[in-house]
Structures are given as C-alpha cells and as structure tokens.
N, C-alpha and C positions, 0 to 999 in steps of 0.2 A: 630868108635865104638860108639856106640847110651851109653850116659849116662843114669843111673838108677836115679830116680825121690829121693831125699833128704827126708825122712818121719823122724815123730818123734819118735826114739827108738832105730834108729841106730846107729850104734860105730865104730869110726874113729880112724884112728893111724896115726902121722905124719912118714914120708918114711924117715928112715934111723935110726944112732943111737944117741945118743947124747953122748956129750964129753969126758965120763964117758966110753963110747960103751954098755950100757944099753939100751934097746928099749924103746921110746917114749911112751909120757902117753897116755892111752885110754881115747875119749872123745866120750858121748854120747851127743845124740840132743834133744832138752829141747824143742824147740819151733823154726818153721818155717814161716816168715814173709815178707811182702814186704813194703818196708821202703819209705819214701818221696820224694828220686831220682829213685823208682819204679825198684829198684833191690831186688833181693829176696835174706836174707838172713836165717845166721840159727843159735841157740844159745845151746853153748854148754856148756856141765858142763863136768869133769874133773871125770873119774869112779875112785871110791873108796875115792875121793876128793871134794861132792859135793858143795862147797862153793867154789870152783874156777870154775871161768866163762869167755868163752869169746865168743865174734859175730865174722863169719867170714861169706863173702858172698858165695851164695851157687857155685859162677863160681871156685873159691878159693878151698874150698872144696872140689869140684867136680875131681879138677884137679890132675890125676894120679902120678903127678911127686911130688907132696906136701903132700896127704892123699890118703889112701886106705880104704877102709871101711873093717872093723875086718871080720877077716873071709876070704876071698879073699885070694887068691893064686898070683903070679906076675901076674899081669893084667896090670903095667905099658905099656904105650904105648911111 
C-alpha cells in the first residue's frame, strides 16, 4: 500500500490506548525537513497542547502499526 506524502497540517494519533485506556494525544505537523543524515523528518506539536513538541522521522510516523493519521478508519496493515 503506496504511503501518503507527510504535509504540514496533518493530525496523527498514536495506535492504541494508553494506561489509563484513554485514547492517545493528537498531534499535528508543524514543520517537514530533511536533517544531516538526509532523512526526512517531521515536527510535531501536541493539539490543544501547543508547547509540547516532539521530532519523529517521517518512516516512524508513517508506520501504520505506531500512528494513523486522524481521520482514517483501520488502515492498519
């Protein structure tokens, strides 16, 4: 299944629930870059939290079993 291209504005949810069984926090994408070891990554901030941030690379992200992009129905592969 061909991956969708990483742009800035989209919202990621990590897959599953957390400890609590609350659904993971929504994070949108701030900014898309390719870094020194010329991997491309993507910076996110934290919806409703924009002062929490973190970088993850865009293969990471991408990856169904880790984040889904909001929206999205089971598309796990």
């Amino acid at each position: 299944m061909a991956r969708k291209e990483v742009q800035i504005g989209q919202r990621y949810r990590e897959v599953g629930a957390s400890i609590f069984g609350q659904a993971k926090p929504l994070w949108a994408v701030d900014d898309v870059f390719t870094a020194s070891d010329s991997l491309r990554y993507a910076v996110l901030s934290k919806v409703g939290e924009p002062t929490l941030h973190k970088t993850l690379s865009i293969h990471v992200l991408s990856y169904h079993q880790r984040f889904l992009p909001e929206g999205d129905s089971d598309t796990r592969q």
